[in-house]
C-alpha positions as CSV (number, residue, x, y, z in Angstrom):
1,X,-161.2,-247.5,-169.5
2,X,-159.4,-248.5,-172.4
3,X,-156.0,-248.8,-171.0
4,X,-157.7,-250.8,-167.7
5,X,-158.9,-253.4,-170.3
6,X,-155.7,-253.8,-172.2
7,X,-154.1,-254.1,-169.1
8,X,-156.8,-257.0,-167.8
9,X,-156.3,-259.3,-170.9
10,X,-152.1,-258.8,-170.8
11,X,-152.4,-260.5,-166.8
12,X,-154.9,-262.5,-168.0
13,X,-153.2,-264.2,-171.3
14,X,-157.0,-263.9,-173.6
15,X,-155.6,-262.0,-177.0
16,X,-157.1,-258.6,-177.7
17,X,-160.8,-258.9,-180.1
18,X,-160.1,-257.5,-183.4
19,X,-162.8,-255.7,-185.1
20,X,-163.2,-256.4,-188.4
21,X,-165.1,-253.8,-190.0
22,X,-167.7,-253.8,-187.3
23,X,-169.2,-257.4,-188.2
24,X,-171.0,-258.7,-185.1
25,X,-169.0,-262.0,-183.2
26,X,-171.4,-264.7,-185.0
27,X,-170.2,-263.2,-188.6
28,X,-166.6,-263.5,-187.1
29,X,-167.1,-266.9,-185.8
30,X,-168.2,-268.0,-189.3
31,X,-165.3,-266.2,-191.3
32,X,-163.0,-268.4,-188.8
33,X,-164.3,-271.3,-189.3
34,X,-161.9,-273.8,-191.8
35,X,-162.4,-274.2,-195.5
36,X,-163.4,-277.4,-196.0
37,X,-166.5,-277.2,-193.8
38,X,-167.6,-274.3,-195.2
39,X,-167.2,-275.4,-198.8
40,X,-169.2,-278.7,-197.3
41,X,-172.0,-276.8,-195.6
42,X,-172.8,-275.0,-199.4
43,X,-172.4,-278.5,-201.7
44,X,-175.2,-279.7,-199.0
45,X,-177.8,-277.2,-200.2
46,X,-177.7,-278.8,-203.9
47,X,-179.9,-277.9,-206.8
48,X,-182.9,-280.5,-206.0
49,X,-182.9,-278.6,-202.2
50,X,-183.1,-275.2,-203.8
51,X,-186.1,-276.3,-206.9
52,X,-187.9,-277.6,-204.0
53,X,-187.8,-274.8,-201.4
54,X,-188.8,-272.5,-204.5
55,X,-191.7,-274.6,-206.0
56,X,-193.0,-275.1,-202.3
57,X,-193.2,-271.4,-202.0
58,X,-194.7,-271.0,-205.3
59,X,-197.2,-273.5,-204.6
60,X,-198.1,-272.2,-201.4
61,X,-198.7,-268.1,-202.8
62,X,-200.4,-269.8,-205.5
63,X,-202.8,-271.3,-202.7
64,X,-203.4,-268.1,-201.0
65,X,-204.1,-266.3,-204.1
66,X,-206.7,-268.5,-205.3
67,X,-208.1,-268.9,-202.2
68,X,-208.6,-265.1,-201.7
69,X,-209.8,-264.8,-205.1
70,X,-212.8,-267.4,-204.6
71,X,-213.9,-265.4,-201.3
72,X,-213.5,-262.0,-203.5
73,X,-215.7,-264.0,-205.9
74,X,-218.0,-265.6,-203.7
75,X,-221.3,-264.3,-205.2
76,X,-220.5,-266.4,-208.8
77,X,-218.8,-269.3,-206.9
78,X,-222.0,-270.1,-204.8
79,X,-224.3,-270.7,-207.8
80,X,-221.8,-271.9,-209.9
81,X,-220.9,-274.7,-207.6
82,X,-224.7,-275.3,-206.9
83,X,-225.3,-275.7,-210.3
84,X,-222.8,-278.1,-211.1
85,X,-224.0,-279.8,-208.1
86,X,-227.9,-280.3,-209.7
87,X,-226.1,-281.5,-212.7
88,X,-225.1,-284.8,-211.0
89,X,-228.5,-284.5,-209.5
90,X,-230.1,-284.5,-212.9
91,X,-227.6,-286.8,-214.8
92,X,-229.1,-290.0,-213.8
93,X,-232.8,-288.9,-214.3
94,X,-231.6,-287.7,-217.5
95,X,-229.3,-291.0,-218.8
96,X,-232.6,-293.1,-217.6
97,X,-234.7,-291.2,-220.3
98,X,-231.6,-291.0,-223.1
99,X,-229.1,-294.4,-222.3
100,X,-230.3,-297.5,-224.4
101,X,-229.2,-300.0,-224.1
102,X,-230.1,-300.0,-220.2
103,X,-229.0,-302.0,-217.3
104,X,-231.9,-304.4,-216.3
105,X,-232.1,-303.6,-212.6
106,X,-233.1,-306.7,-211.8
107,X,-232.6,-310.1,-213.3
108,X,-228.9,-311.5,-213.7
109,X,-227.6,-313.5,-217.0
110,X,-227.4,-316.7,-217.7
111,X,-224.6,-318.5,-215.8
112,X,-223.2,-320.2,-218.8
113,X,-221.2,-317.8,-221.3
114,X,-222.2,-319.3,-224.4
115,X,-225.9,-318.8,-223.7
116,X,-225.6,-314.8,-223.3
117,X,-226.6,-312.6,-226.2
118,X,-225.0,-310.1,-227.9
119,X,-225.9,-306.7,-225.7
120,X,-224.7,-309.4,-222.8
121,X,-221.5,-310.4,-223.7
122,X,-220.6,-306.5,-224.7
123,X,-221.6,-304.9,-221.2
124,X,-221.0,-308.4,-219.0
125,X,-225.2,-307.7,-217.5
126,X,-228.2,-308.5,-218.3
127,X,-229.5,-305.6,-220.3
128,X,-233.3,-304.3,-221.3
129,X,-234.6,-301.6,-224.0
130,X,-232.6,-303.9,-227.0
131,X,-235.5,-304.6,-229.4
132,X,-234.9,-301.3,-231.1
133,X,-231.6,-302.7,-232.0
134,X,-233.3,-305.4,-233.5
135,X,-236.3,-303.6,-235.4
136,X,-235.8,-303.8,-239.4
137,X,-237.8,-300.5,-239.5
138,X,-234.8,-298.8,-237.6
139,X,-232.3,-301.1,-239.3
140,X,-233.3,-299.8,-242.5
141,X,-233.5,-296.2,-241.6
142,X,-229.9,-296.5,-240.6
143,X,-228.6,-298.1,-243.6
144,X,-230.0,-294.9,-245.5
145,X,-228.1,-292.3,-243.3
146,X,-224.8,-294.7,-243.7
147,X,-225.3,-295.0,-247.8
148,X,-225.1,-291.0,-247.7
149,X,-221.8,-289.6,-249.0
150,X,-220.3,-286.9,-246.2
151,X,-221.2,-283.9,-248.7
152,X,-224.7,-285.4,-248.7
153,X,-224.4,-285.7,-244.9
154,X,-224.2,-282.0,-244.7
155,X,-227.2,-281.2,-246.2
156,X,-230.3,-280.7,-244.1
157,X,-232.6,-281.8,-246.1
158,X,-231.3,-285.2,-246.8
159,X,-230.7,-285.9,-243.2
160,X,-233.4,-284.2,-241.4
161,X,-236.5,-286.5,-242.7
162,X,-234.4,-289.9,-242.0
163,X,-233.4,-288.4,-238.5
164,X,-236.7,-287.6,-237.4
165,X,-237.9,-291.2,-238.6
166,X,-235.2,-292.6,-236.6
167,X,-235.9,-290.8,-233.7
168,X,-239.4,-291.7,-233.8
169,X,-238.3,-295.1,-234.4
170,X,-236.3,-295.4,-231.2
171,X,-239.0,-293.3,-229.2
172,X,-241.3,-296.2,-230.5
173,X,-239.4,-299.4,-229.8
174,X,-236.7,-298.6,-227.0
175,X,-238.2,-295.4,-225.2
176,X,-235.4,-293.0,-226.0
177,X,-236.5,-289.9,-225.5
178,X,-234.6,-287.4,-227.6
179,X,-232.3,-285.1,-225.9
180,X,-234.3,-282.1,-225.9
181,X,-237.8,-283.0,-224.5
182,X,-235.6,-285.4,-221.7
183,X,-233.7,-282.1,-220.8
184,X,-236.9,-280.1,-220.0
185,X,-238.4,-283.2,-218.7
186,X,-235.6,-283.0,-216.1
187,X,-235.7,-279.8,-215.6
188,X,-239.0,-280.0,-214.3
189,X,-238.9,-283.2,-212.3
190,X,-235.9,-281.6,-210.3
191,X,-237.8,-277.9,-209.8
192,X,-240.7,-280.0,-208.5
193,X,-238.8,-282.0,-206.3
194,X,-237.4,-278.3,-204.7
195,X,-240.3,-277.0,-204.9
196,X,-241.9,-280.3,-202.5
197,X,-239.0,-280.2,-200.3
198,X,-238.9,-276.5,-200.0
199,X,-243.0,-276.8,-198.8
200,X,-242.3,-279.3,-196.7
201,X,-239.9,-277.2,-194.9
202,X,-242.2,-274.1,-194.7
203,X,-244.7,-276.2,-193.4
204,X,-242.6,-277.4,-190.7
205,X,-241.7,-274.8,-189.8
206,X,-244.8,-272.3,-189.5
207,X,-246.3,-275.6,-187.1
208,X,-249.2,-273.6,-184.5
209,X,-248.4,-273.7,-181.5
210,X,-251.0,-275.5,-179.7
211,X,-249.5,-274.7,-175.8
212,X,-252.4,-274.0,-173.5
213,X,-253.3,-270.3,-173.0
């Protein structure tokens, strides 16, 4: 079979295939192509083309690993994320108790620059809850706290009486409700609301069923 195939090309004029080593005809084709577009094809797979192709794979196991370590960790992710979801719930309720000065929610200031105060020409709006601010009684408390030396600010019972009276003071003439009794506050407006909604839902859905028969 051999011999009929030698004999084939010779009539035929096609040289006789070398086998080099037993590498398949696309290596050979690539070992014969010329030198120059070989050394071309490798100078177009530079160093930017490489970093990318290895931070793109990086990225993307990256991906898959954190993916399937939130579904592994599904039963801390679900109240985790719902809990930071009531916190934006709760943080206007809460800033509406604790924020002073306030934004007026109503009312605009006047049109002419010179005429705005000083809360108005700091936050550029009209702004309520300010007396405080203004209120010697507070003043005074606060010049006490300031005239303390930082080793005196460290002891409790040099700061404790004047931070109570201050707190009081701004309960009194702003309505700042200290952070404490505004958390719980919160708290309990926001597992009433839950609670409404969740009876509300009950309700609907345990409706009789007032078909005839």
């Amino acid at each position: 079979m051999a011999l009929l195939q030698q004999a084939a090309r010779a009539r035929t004029g096609v040289p006789r295939r070398r086998s080099w080593g037993g590498l398949s005809p696309a290596a050979m084709a690539d070992d014969a192509k010329p030198e120059g577009e070989e050394e071309e094809r490798v100078a177009s797979k530079g160093p930017i083309v490489v970093m990318w192709t290895v931070q793109t794979s990086m990225i993307l196991c990256t991906t898959i690993m954190c993916g399937y370590a939130m579904i592994y960790l599904k039963f801390v992710m679900v109240p985790l994320l719902m809990a930071y979801f009531l916190i934006f719930l709760m943080a206007p309720i809460l800033d509406m108790m604790e924020k002073r000065p306030m934004k007026a929610p109503f009312g605009k200031p006047p049109e002419n620059p010179d005429e705005w105060d000083l809360y108005e020409k700091t936050y550029e709006a009209k702004m309520c809850c300010v007396a405080g601010y203004e209120s010697e009684k507070r003043a005074s408390i606060v010049r006490k706290l300031n005239a303390l030396t930082p080793a005196q600010q460290k002891m409790a019972h040099l700061t404790a009486p004047l931070q109570s009276q201050l707190t009081a003071a701004e309960l009194v003439t702003m309505g700042q409700i200290p952070h404490g009794i505004a958390t719980v506050i919160t708290l309990l407006i926001v597992v009433l609301v839950l609670m409404l909604l969740g009876s509300v839902r009950t309700t609907s859905g345990t409706a009789p069923d007032r078909s005839p028969g």
